[in-house]
Backbone as a ProteinNet text record, in pm:
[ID]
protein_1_A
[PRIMARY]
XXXXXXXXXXXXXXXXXXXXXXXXXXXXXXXXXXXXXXXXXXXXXXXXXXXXXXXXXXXXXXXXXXXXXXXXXXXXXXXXXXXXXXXXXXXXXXXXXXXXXXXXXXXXXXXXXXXXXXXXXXXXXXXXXXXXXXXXXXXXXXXXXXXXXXXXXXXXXXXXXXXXXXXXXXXXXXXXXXXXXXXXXXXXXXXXXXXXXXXXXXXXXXXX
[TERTIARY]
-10616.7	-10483	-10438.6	-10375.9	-10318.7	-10210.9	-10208.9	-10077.8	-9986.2	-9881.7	-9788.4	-9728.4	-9692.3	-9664.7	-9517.5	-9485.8	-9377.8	-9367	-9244	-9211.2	-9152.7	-9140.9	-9056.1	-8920.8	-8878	-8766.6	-8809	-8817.2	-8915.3	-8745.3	-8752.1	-8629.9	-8563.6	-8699.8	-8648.4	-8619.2	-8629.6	-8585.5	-8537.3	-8486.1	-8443.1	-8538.5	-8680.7	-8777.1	-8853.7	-8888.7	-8966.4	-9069.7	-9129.8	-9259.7	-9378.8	-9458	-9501.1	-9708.4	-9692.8	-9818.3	-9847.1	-10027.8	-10084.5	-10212.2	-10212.5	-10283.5	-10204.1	-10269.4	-10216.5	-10219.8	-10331.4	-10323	-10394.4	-10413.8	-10552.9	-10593.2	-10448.8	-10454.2	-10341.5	-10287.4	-10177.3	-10206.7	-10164.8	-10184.9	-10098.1	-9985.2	-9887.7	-9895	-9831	-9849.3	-9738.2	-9685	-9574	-9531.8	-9622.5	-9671	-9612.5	-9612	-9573.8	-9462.3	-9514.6	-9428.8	-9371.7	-9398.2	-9334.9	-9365.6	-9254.7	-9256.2	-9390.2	-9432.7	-9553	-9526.5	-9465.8	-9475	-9531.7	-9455.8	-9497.9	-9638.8	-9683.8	-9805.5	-9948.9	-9860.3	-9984.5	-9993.4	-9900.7	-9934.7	-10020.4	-10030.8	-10093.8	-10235.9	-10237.4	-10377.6	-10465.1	-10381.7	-10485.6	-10493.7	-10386	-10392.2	-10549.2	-10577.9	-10644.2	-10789.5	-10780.7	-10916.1	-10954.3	-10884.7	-10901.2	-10894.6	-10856.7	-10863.7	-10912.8	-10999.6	-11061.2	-11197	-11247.2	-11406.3	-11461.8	-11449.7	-11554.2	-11726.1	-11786.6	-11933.9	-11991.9	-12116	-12136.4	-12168.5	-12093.3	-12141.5	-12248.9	-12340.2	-12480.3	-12456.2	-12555.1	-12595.8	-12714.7	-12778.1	-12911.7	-12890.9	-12948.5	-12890.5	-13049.1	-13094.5	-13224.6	-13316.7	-13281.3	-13421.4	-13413.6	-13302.8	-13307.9	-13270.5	-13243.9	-13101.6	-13102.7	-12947.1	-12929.8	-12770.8	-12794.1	-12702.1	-12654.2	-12495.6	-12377.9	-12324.7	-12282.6	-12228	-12068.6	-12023.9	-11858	-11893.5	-11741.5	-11775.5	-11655.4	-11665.5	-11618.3	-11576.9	-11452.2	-11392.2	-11349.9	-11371.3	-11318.7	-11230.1	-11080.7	-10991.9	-10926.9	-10890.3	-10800.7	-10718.2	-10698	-10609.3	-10696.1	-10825.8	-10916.6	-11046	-11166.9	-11305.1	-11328.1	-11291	-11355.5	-11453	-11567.8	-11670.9	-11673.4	-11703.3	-11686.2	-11832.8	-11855.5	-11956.7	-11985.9	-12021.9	-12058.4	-12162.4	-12232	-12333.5	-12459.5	-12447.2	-12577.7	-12559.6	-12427.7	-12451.4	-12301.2	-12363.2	-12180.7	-12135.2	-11973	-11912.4	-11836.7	-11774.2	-11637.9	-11570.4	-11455.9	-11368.7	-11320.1	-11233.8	-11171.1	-11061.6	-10971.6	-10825.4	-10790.1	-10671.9	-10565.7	-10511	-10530.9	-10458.1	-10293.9	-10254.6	-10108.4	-10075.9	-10115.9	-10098.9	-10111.2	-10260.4	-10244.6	-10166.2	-10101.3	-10019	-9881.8	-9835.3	-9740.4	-9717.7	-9830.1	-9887.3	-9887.4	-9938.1	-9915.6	-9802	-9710.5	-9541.7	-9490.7	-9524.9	-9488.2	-9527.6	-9630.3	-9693.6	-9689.2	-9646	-9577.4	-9438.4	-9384.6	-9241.6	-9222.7	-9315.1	-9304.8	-9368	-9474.6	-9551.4	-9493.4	-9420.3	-9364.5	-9484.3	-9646.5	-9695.5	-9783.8	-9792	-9876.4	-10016.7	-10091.2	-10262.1	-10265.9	-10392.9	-10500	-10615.8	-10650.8	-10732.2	-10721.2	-10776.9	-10790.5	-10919.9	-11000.3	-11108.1	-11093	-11092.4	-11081.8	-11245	-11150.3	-11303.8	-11267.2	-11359.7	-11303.9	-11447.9	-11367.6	-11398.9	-11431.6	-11529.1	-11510.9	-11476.1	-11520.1	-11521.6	-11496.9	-11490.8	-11505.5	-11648.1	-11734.3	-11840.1	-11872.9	-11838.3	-11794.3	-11734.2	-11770.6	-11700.5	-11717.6	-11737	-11694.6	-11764.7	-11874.4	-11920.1	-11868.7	-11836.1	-11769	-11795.6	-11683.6	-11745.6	-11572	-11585.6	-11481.3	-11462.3	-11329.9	-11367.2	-11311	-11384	-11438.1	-11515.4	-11529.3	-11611.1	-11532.3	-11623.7	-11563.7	-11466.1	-11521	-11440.5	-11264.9	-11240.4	-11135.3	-10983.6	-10920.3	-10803.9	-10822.8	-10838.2	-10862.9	-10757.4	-10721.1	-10664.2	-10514.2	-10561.2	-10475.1	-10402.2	-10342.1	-10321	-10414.2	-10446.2	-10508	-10475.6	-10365.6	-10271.6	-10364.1	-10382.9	-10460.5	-10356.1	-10386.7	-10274.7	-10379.7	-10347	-10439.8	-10361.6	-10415	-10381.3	-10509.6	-10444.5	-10551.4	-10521	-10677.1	-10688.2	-10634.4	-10554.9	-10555.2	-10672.4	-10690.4	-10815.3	-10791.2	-10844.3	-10858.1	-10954.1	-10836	-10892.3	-10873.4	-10978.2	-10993.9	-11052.6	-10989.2	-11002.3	-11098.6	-11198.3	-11238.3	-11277.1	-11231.7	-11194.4	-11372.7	-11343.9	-11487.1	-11547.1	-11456.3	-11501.7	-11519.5	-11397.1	-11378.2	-11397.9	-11420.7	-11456	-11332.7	-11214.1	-11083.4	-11108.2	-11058	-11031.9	-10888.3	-10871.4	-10722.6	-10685.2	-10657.6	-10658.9	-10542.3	-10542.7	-10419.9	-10465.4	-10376.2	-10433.3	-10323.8	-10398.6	-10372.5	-10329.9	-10188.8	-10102	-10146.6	-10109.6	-10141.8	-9988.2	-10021.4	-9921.2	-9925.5	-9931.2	-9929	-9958.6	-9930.3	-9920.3	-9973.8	-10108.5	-10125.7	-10160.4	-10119.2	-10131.3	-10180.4	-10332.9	-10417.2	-10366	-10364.7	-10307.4	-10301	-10349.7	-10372.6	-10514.4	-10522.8	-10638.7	-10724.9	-10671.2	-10719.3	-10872.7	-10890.4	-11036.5	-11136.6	-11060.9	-11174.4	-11203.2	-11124.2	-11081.6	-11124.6	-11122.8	-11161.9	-11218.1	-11265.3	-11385.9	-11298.6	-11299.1	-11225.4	-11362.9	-11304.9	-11386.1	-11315.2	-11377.3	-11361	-11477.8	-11479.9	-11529.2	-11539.7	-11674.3	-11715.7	-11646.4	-11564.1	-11522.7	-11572.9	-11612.4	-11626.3	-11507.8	-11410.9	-11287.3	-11231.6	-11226.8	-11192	-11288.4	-11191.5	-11271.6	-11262.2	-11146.5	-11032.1	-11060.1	-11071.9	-11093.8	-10998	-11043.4	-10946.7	-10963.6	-10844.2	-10871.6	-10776.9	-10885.9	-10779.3	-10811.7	-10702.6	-10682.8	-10678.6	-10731.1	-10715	-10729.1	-10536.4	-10532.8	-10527.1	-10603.7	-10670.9	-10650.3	-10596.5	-10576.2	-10738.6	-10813.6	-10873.5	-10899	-10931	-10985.2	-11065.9	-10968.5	-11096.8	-11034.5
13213.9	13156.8	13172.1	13047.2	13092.1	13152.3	13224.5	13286.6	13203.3	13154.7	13089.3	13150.7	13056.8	13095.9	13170.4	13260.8	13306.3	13394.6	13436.2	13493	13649.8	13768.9	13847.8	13915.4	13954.1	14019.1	14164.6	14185.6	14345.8	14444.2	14476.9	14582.3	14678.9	14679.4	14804.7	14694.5	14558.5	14481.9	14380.1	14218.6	14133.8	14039.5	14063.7	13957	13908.4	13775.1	13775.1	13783	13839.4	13889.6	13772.2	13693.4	13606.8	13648.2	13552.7	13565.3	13467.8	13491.5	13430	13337.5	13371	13347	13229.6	13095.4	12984.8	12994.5	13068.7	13121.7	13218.2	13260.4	13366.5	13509.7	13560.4	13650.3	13677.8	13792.7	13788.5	13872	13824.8	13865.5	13853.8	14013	13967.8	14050.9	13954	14025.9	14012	14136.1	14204.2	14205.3	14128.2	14144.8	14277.3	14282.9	14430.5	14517.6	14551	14716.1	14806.3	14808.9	14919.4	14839.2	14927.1	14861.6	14901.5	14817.2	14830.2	14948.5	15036.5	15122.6	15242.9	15275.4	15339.1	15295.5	15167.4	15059.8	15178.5	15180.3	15228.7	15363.9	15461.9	15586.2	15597.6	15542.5	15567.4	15509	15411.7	15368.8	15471.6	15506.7	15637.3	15739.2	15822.1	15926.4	15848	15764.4	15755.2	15761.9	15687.7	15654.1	15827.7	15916.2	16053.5	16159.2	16119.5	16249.7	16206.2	16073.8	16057.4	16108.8	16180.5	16207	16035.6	15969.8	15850.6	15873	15782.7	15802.6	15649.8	15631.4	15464.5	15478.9	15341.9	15317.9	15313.3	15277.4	15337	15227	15121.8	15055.4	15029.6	15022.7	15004.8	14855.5	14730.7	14609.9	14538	14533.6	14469.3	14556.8	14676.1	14810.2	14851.9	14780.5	14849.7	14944.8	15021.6	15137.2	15064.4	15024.2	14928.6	15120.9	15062.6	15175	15096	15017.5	14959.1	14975.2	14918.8	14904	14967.3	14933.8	14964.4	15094.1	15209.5	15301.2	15308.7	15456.4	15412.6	15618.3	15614.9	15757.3	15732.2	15838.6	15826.8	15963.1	15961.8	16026.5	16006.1	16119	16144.8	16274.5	16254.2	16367.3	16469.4	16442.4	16492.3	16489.5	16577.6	16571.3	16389.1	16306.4	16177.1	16137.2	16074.6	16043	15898	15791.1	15650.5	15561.9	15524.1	15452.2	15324.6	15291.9	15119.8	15070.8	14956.8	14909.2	15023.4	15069.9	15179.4	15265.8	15359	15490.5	15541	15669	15752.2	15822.6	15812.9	15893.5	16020.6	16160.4	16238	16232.2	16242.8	16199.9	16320.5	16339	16487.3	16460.3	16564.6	16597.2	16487.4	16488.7	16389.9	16440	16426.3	16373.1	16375	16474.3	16451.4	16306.2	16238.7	16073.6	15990	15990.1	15978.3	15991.8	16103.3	16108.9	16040.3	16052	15983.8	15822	15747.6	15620.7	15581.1	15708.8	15690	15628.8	15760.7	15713.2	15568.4	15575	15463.9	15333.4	15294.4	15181.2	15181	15322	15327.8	15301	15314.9	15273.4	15148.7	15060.2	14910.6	14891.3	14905.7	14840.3	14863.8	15017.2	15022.1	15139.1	15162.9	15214.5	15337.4	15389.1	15524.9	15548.3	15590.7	15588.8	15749.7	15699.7	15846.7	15861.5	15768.8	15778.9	15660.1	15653	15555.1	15557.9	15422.6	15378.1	15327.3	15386	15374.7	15285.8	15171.2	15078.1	15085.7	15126.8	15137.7	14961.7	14865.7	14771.1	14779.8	14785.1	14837.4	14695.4	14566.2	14460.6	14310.1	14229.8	14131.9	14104.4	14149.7	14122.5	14188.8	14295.2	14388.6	14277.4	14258.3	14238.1	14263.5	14193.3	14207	14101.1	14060.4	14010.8	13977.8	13881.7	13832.4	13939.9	13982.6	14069.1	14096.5	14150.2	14174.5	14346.1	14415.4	14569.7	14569.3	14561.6	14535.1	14673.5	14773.8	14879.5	14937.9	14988.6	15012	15189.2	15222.1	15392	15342.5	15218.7	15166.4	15083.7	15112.3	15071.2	14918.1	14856.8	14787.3	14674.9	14555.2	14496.7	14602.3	14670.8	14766.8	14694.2	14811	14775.5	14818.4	14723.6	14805.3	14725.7	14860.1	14814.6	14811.4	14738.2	14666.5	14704.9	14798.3	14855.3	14863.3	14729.3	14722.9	14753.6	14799.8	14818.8	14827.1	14796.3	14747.3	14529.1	14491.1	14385.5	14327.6	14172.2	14088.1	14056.4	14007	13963.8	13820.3	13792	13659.5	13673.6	13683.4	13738.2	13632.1	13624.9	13539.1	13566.1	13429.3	13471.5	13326.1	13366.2	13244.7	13269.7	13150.3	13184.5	13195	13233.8	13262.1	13113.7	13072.5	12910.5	12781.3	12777.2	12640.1	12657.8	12783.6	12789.1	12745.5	12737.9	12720.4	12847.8	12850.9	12947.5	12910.9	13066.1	13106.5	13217.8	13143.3	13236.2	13309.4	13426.7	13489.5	13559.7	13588.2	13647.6	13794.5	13901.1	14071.6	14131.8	14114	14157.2	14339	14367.1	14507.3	14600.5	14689	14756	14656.6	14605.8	14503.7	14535.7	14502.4	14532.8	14437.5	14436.4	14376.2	14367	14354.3	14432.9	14332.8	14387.3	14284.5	14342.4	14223.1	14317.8	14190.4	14260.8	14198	14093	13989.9	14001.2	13901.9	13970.3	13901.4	13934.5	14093.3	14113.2	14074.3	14001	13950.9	13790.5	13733	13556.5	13528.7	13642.2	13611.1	13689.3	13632.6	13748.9	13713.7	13816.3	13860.2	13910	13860.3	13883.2	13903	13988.2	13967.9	13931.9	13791	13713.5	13761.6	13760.9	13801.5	13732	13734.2	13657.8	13713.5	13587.1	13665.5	13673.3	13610.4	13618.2	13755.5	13858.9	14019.5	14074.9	14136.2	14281.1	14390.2	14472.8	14538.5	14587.3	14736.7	14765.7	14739.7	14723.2	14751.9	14848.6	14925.5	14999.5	14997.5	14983	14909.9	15049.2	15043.5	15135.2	15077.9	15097.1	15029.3	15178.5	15154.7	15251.7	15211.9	15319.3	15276.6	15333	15299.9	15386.2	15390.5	15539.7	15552.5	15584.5	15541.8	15605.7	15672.4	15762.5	15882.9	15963.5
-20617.4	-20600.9	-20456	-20401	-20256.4	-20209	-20126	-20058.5	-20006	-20058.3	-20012	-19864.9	-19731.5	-19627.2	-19623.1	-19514.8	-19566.5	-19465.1	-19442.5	-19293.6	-19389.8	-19271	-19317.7	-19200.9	-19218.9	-19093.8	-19061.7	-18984.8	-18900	-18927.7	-19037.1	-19028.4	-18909.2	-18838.9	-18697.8	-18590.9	-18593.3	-18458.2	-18491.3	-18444.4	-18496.1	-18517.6	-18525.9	-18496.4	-18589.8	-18640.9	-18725.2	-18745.5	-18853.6	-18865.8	-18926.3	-18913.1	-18935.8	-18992.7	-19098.6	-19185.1	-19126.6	-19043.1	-18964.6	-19097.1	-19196.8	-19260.5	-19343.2	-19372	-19426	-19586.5	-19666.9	-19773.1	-19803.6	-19965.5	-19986.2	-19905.2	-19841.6	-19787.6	-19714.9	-19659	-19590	-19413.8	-19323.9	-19167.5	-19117.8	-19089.2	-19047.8	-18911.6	-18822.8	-18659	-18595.2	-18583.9	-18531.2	-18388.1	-18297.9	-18149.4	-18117.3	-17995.5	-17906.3	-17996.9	-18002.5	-18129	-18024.1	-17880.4	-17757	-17648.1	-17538.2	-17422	-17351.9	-17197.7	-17119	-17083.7	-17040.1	-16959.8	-17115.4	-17261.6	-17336.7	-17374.4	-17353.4	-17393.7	-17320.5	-17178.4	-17055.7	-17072.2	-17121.5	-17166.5	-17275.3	-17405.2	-17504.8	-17460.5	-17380.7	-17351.1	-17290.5	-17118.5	-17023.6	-17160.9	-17273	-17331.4	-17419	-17505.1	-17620.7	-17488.3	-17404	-17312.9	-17295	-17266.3	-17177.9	-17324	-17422.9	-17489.9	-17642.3	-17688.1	-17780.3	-17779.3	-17885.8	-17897.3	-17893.6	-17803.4	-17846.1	-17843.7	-17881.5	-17955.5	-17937.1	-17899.8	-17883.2	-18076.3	-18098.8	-18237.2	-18270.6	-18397.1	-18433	-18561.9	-18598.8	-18740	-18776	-18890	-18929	-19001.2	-18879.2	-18957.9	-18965.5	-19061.7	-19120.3	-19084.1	-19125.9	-19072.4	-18984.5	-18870.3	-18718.3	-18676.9	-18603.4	-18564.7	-18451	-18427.4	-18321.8	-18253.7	-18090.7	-18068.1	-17947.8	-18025.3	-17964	-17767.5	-17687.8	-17579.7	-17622.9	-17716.2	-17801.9	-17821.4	-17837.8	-17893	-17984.8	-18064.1	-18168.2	-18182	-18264.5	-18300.8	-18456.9	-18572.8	-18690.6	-18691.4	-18739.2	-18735.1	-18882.4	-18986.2	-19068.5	-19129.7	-19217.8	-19296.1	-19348.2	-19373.3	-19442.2	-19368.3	-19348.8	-19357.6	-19417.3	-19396.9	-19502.4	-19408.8	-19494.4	-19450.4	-19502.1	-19395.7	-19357.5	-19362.7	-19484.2	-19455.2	-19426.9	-19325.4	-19298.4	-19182	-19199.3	-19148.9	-19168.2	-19294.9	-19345.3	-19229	-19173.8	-19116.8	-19123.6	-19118.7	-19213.2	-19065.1	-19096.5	-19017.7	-19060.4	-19040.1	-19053	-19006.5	-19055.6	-18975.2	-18921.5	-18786	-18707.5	-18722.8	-18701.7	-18689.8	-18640.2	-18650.2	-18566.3	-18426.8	-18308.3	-18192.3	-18192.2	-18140.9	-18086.4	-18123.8	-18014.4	-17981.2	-18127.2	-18159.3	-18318.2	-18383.4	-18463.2	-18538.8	-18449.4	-18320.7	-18344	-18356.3	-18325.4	-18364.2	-18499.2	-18573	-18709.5	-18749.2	-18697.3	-18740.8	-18728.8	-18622.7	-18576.4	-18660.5	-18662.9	-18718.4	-18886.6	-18930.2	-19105.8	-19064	-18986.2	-18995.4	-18991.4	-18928.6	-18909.2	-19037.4	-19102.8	-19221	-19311.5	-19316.6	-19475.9	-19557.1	-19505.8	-19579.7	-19527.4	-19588	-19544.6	-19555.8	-19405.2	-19386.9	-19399	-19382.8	-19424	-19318.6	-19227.4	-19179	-19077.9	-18965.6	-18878.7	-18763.2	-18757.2	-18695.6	-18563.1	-18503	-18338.2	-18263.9	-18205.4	-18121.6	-17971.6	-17898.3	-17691.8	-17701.4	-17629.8	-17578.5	-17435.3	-17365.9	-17217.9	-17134.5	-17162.1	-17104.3	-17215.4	-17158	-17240	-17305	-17264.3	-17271.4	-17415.9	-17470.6	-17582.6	-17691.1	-17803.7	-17917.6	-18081.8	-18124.3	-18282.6	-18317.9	-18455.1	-18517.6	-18624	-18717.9	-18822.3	-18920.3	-18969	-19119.8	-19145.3	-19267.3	-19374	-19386.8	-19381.1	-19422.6	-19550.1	-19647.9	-19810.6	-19863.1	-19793.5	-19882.2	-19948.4	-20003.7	-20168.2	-20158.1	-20053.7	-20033.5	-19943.3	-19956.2	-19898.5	-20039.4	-20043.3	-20119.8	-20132.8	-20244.7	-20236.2	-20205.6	-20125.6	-20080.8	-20058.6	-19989.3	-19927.1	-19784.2	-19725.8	-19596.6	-19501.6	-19372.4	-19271.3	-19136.6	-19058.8	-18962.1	-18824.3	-18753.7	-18635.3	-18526.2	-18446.9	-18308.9	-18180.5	-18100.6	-17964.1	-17858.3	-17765	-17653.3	-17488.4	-17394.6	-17307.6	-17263.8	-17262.5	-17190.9	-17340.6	-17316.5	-17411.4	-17481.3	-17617	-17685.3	-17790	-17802.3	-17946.3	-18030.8	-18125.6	-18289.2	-18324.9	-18440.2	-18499.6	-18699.5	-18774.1	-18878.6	-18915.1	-19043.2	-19095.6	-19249.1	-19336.5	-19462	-19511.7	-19609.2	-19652.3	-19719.5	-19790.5	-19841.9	-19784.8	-19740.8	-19679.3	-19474.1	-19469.3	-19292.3	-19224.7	-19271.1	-19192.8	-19097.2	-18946	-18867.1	-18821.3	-18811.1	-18738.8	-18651.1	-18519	-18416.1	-18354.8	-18306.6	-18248	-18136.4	-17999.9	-17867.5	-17953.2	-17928.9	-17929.1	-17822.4	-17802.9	-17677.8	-17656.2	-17548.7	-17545.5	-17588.4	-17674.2	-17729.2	-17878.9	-17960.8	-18047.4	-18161.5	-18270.3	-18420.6	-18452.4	-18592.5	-18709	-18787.7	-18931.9	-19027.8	-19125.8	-19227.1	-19284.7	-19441.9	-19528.6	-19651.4	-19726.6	-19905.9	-19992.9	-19984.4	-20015.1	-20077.6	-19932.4	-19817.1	-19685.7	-19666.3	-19686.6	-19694.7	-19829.2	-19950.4	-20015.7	-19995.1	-19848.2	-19895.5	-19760.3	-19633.9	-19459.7	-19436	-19353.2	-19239	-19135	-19029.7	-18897	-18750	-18666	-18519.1	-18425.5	-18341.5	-18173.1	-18098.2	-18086.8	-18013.9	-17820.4	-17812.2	-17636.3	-17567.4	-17391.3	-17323.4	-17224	-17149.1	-16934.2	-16888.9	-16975.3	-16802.6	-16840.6	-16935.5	-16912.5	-16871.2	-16804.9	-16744.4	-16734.1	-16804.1	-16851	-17024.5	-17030	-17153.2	-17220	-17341.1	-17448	-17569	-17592.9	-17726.2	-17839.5	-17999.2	-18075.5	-18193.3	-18241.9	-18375.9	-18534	-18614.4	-18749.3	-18800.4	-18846.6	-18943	-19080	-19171.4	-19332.3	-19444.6	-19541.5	-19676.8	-19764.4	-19742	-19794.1	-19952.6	-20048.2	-20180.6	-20241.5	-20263	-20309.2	-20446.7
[MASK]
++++++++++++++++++++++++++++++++++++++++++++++++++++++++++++++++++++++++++++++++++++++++++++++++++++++++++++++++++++++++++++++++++++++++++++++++++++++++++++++++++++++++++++++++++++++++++++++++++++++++++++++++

């Protein structure tokens, strides 16, 4: 059944909040959630005081070991499995938790854990895929908080190959929810004209 289009009002500002998704899922993007100058603190803090790790997947037998790196952070020891290799997750970060707040105060809902990606260049991106595993809430929320170089995300439905695109302001909110991860796949598509990292947060309601 499709998601009828439909706007909402951002309770903490006067702005509307808009579902980027035409049906069969909901994508709502909040753009800049803080000003540049709070934007450029959380960026140098996450760049200088995240355990990052180059990511690691076993995709058709391979162990392939990523240019992207990657940090898993929650409430709990949880262990993250995807592209056939597991993560734990560590404490939370000062900065973290107050990001947390932040981005439950705009969504309305409460995480448990969040997947940290450092983009170093444009050249860095994202391959089409869905976050659909099964240790994840199912058509839950999972709030998308970038910061760094601009990017273009992109969505494409799983049936009919409709795509739908949005540029990821730095400081920026967006939040994937309901039945978006069983109906789209999502990317970050490579560009030459950045050159300017970026680092994005997807915070996640885990099930356990």
């Amino acid at each position: 059944m499709s998601t009828p289009y439909f706007c909402i009002m951002d309770l903490f500002s006067n702005d509307v909040v808009e579902n980027k998704l035409p049906g069969d899922g909901t994508a709502l993007y909040f753009g800049a959630i803080m000003g540049i100058q709070q934007a450029n603190h959380y960026l140098e803090r996450l760049l200088t005081t995240i355990e990052w790790k180059n990511d690691e997947a076993v995709i058709f037998g391979k162990h392939i070991v990523t240019k992207r790196k990657v940090a898993w952070y929650g409430d709990d020891s949880y262990s993250y499995t995807y592209s056939n290799t597991t993560k734990t997750a560590l404490a939370w970060t000062t900065e973290l938790m107050e990001l947390k707040a932040l981005v439950e105060s705009k969504t309305g809902v409460s995480y448990n854990s969040c997947l940290l990606n450092l983009y170093h260049d444009g050249s860095e991106g994202m391959a089409w895929h869905s976050d659909d595993e099964k240790m994840l809430t199912r058509n839950g929320s999972i709030a998308s908080l970038s910061f760094g170089a601009e990017r273009k995300f992109a969505f494409k439905h799983k049936q009919h190959q409709q795509i739908v695109s949005l540029i990821l302001e730095h400081g920026s909110l967006l939040e994937m929810k309901d039945e978006t991860q069983t109906n789209w796949l999502h990317r970050l598509p490579p560009t030459t004209l950045v050159k300017r990292p970026r680092v994005n947060l997807t915070f996640r309601q885990m099930a356990f």
